[in-house]
C-alpha positions as CSV (number, residue, x, y, z in Angstrom):
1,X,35.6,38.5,-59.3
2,X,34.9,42.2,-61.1
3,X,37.3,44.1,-62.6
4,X,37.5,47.8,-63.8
5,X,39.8,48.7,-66.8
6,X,40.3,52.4,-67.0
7,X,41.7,54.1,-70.1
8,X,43.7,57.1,-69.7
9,X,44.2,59.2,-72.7
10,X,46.8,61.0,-71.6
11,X,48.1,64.3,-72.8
12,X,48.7,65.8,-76.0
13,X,51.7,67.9,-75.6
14,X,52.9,70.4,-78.8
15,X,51.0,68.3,-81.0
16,X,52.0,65.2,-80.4
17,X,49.8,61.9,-78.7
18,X,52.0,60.4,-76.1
19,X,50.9,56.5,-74.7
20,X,47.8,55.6,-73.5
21,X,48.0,54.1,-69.7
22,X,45.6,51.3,-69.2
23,X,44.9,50.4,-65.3
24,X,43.0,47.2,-64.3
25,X,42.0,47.2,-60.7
26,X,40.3,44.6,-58.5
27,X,38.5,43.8,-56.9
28,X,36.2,46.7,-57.1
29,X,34.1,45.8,-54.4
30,X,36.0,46.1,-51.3
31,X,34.9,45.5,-47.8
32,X,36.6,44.3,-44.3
33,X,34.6,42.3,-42.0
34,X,34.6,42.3,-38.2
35,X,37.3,38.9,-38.2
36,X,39.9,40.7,-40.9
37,X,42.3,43.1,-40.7
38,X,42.7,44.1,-44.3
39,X,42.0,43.2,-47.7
40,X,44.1,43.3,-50.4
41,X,43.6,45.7,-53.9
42,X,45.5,44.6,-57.4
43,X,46.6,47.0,-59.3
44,X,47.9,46.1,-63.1
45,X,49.3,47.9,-66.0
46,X,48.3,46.9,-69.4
47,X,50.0,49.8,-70.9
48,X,53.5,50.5,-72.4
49,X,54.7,53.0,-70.3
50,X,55.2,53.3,-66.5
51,X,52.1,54.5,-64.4
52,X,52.6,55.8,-61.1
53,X,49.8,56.6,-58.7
54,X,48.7,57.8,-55.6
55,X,46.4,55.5,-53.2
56,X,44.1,57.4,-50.8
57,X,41.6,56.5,-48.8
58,X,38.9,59.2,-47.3
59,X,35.7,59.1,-44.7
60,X,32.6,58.6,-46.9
61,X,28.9,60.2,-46.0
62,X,26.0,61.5,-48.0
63,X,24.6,64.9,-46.3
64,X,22.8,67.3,-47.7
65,X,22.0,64.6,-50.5
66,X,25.6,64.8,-51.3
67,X,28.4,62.7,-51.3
68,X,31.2,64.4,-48.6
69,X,34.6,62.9,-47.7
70,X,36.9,63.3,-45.2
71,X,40.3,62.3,-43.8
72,X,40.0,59.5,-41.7
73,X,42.5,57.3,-39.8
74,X,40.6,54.0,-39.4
75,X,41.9,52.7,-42.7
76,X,45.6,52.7,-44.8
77,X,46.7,51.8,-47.7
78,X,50.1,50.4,-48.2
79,X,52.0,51.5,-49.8
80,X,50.3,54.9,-50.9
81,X,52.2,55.4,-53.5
82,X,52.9,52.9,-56.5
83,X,55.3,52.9,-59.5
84,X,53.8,50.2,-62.1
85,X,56.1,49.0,-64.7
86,X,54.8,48.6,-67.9
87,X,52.6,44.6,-68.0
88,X,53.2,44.5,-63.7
89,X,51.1,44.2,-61.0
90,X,51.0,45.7,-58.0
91,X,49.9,45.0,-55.0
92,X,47.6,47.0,-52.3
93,X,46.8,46.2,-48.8
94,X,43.6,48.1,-47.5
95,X,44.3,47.9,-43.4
96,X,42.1,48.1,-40.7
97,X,44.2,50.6,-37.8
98,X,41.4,49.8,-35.5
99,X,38.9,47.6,-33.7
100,X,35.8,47.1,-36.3
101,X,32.7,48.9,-36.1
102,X,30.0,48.0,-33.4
103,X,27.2,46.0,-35.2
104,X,27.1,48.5,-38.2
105,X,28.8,49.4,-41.5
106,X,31.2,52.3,-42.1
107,X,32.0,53.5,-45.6
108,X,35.2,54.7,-47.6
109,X,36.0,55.8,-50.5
110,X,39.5,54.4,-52.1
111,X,40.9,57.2,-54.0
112,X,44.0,56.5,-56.8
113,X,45.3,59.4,-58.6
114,X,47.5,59.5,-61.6
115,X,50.7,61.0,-61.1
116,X,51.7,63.0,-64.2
117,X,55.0,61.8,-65.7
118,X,57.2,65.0,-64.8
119,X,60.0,63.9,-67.4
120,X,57.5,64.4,-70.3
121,X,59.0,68.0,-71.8
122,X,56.3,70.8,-72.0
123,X,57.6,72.9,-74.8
124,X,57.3,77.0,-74.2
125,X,54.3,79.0,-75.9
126,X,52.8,75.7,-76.2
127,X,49.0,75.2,-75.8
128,X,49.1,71.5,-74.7
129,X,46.6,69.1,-72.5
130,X,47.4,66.8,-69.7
131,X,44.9,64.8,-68.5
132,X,45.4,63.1,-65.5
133,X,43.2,60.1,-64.3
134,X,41.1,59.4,-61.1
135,X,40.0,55.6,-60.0
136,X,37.6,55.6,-57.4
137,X,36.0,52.9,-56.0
138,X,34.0,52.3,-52.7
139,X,35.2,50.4,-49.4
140,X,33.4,49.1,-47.2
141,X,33.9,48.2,-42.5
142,X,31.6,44.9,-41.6
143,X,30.5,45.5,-37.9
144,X,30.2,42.2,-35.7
145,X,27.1,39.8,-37.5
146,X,26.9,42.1,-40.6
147,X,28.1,41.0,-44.3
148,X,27.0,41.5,-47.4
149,X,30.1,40.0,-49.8
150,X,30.5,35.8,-49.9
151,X,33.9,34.6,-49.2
152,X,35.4,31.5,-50.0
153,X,36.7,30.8,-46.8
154,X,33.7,31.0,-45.0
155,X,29.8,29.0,-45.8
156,X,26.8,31.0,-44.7
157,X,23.4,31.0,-45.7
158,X,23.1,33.6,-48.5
159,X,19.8,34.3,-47.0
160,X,21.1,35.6,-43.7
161,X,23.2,38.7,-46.2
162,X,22.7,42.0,-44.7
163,X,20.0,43.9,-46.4
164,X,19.8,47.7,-46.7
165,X,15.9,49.0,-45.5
166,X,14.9,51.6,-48.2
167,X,12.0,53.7,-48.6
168,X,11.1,56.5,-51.4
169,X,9.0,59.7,-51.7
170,X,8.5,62.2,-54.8
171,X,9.8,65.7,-53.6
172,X,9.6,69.0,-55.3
173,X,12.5,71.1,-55.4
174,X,12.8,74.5,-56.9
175,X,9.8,73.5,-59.5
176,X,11.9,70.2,-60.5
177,X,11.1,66.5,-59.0
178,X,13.1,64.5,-57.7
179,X,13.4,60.8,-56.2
180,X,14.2,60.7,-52.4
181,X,15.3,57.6,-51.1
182,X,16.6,56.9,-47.3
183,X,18.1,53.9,-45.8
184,X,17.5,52.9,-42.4
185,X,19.1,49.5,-42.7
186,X,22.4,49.0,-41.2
187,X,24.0,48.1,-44.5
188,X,24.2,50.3,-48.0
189,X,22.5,49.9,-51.1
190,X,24.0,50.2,-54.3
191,X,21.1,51.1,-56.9
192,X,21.5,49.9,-60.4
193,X,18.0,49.1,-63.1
194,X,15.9,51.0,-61.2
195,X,12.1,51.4,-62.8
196,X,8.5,51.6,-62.2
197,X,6.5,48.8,-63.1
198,X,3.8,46.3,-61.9
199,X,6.1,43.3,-61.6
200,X,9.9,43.0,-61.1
201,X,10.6,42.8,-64.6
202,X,12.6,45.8,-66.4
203,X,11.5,44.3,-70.1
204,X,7.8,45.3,-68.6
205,X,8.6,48.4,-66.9
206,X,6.5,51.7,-67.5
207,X,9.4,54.0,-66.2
208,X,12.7,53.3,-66.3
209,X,14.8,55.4,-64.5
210,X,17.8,54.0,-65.1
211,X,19.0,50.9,-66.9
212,X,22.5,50.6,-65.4
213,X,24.6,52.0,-62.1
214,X,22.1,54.9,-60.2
215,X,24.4,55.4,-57.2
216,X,24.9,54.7,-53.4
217,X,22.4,55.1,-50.7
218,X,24.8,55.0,-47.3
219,X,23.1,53.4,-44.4
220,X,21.1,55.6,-42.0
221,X,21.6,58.3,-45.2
222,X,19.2,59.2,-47.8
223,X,20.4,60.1,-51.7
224,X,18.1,62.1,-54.4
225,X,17.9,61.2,-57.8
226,X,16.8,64.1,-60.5
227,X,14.4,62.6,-63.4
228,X,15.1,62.7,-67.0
229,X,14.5,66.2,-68.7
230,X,11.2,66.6,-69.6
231,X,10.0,63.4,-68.1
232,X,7.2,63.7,-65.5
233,X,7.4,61.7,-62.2
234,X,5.4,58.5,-63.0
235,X,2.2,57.5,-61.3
236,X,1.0,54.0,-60.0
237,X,3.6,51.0,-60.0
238,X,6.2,50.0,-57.8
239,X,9.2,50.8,-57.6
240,X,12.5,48.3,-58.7
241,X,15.9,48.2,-58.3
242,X,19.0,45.9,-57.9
243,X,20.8,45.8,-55.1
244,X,23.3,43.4,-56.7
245,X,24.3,43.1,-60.3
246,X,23.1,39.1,-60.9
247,X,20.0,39.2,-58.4
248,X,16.7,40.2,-58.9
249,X,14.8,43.6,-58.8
250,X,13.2,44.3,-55.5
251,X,10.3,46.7,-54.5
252,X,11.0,49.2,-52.5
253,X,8.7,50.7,-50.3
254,X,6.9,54.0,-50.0
C-alpha cells in the first residue's frame, strides 16, 4: 500500500522557526467501485505539534489541456475537518451520495488544506512567513464492469484491468512543440517514465521525456505535455510509458 509523507515547513514568525508538521496519508490511490459505498483515507501525524486540516473533495476534468475542478455533490468526506494530535491517526471516509456511474469512470480530486494555527502570535511591524500546506491526491468512481485497483476481497484476472486507449500527435503551438495525448478509453491513465525508444526499455531509450510522474490523462480527455527547453521533438521510435509504477512500459499509439 503507498504512502505520501509531506513535510511542512511551517512559518517563520519574527525570527523564530516554529515545528515542522509531518502528514502521512494513505492510501494515495483512491477509487470506489460500482459494489462500495466509500473508501476509507488515513490521515497521521508524525509531528510534535497539533495539525488541523481541511478535507475537500472537488469535480475533476482536463479542458482546454487543463486541469479544472469544480464542486460536486456525488462524493463526501467525513468529517471535513480534522484536528490531529501530535503521533494520532485519523480517520477519513470518502462516501459515495449516489448511485455509481453507468459503465464509465468519473474523477475527483481529494483536496486537504492546512489550517494555520491562529494561536501562534504574529508580532507587529514584523516581516514574517506562513506557509501553509496543500495535499492533493486523485479519486477515482468505478462504473459497473470497470476496475483498475486489486482488492483483497475480491480474485479477478489481472488481465481483465481496465485499460485507458491513448493515442499521441506532435503539435505546434506558438513556435513551441508539444506532446498531445488523448484518451478514448473508459478508464484514465496516469503517465510516469515516458520515452522514445525502439523497445520498452528506458535504460535504451533515445528520448526520455520524463523519468518519473508526467501527469493524468482523464478518460475521453486529452493532456499536452511541453518538451524540455532546447530539446527538439524526437524523430523515429515509439513511444513508452507506465501506466502503473511496477508494470512495464507500453507503446502508445500514433
Amino acid at each position: 500500500m503507498k504512502k505520501l509523507i509531506v513535510i511542512a515547513l511551517l512559518a517563520l514568525m519574527n525570527g523564530v522557526s516554529h515545528a515542522a508538521s509531518s502528514v502521512l496519508v494513505w492510501p494515495i490511490f483512491q477509487v470506489i467501485e460500482a459494489d462500495q459505498h466509500g473508501s476509507a483515507l488515513w490521515l497521521e501525524n508524525r509531528g510534535g505539534q497539533p495539525v488541523r486540516l481541511q478535507i475537500r473533495v472537488l469535480a475533476w476534468q482536463q479542458q482546454d489541456y487543463r486541469d479544472r475542478y469544480a464542486d460536486q455533490r456525488e462524493v463526501v468526506a467525513s468529517p471535513p475537518f480534522a484536528t490531529i494530535p501530535p503521533q494520532q491517526r485519523q480517520l477519513v471516509r470518502l462516501i459515495r451520495t449516489g448511485a455509481p456511474p453507468q459503465e464509465s469512470e468519473q474523477a475527483y480530486r481529494i483536496i486537504l488544506d492546512e489550517i494555520p494555527d491562529a494561536d501562534v502570535p504574529v508580532a507587529k511591524n514584523s516581516a514574517g512567513l506562513r506557509l501553509q500546506m496543500r495535499y492533493v491526491l486523485p479519486l477515482f468512481l468505478d462504473g459497473q464492469g470497470i476496475w483498475t485497483q486489486t482488492r483483497s476481497d475480491v480474485r479477478r484476472d489481472p488481465t481483465t484491468a481496465s485499460q485507458p486507449q491513448l493515442h499521441w500527435q506532435w503539435v505546434t503551438q506558438q513556435g513551441k512543440t508539444v506532446l498531445r495525448i488523448r484518451n478514448t478509453g473508459k478508464v484514465h491513465a496516469r503517465l510516469s517514465q515516458v520515452f522514445w525508444g525502439r523497445e520498452p526499455d528506458a535504460s535504451k531509450a533515445t528520448f526520455t521525456l520524463a523519468k518519473g510522474f508526467l501527469g493524468y490523462v482523464l478518460a475521453g480527455q486529452s493532456m499536452q505535455f511541453p518538451l524540455p527547453p532546447g530539446k527538439p521533438a524526437p524523430s523515429g521510435g515509439t513511444l513508452y510509458a507506465r501506466l502503473t509504477d511496477n508494470g512495464p512500459a507500453v507503446a502508445l499509439s500514433p
